[in-house]
C-alpha positions as CSV (number, residue, x, y, z in Angstrom):
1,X,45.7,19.6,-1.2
2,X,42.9,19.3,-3.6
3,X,41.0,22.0,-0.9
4,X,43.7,24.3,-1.0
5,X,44.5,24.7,-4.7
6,X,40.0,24.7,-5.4
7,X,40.3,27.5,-2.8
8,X,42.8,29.1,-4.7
9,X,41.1,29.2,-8.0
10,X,37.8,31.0,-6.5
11,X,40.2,33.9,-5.8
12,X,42.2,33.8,-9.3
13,X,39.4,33.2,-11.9
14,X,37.1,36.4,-12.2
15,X,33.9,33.7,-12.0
16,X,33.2,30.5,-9.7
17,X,31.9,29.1,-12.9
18,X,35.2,29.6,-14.7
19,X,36.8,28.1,-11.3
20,X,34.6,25.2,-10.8
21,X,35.5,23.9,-14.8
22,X,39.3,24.5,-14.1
23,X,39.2,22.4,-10.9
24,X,37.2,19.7,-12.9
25,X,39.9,19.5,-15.4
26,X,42.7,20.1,-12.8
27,X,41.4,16.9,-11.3
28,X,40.3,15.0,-14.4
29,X,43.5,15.5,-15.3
30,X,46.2,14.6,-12.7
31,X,44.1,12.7,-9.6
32,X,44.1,9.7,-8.9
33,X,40.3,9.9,-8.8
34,X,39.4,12.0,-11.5
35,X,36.2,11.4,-13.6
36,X,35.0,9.7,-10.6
37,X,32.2,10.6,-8.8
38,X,34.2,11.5,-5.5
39,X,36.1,13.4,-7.2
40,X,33.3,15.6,-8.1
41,X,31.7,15.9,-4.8
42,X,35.1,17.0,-3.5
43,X,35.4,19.3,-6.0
44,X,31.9,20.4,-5.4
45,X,32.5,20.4,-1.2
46,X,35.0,22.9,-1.5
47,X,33.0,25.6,-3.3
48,X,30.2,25.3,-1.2
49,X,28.2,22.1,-1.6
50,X,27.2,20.0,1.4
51,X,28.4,22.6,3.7
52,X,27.4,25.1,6.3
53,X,27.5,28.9,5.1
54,X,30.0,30.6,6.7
55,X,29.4,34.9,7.6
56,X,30.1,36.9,3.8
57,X,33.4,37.8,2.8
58,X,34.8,39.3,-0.1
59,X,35.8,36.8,-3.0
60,X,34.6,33.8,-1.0
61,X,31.1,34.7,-0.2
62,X,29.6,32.3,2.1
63,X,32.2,29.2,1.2
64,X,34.6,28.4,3.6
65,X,37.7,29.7,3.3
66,X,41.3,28.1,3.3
67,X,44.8,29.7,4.0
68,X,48.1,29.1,4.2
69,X,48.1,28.9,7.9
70,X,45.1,26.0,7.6
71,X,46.8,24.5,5.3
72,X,50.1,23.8,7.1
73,X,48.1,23.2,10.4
74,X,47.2,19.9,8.7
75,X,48.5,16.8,10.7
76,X,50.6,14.8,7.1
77,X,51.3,18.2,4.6
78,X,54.9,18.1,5.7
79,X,55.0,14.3,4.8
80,X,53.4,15.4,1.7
81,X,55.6,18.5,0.9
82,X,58.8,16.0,1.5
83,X,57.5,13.0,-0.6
84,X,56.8,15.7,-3.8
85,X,59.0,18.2,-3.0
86,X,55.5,20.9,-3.2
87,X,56.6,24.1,-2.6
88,X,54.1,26.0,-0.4
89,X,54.5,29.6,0.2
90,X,53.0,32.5,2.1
């Protein structure tokens, strides 16, 4: 989830900057691993870091993108959308 919501933020903050801090205190926050150094590099993976570019598109540059459709394709989401009762929409 944590890939999905970092995507997210890229497209509704006006600067990666500005998304990048608001996924570090999203996490710090409320995961399990915040203020840990995983946490970071996922944070970091997901905008980019240790990753291949991808062709240029608008908003997400050359950092992978994630949709909906991605996101549902995951083997356990609708484990994880039963156990927290997440609503994920289109």
């Amino acid at each position: 989830m944590r890939m999905y919501w970092c995507k997210k933020l890229i497209e509704w903050t006006a600067h990666p900057k500005e998304a990048f801090d608001t996924a570090c205190y999203l996490n710090n926050k409320y995961a399990l691993d915040g203020r840990d150094p995983n946490g970071y590099v996922g944070i970091s993976w997901c905008f980019g870091a240790l990753d291949r570019p991808f062709p240029v598109k608008s908003i997400y540059c050359k950092v992978r993108k994630m949709s909906h459709l991605s996101l549902i394709s995951k083997p356990n989401i609708s484990k994880y959308v039963a156990r927290w009762k997440v609503q994920i929409s289109i």
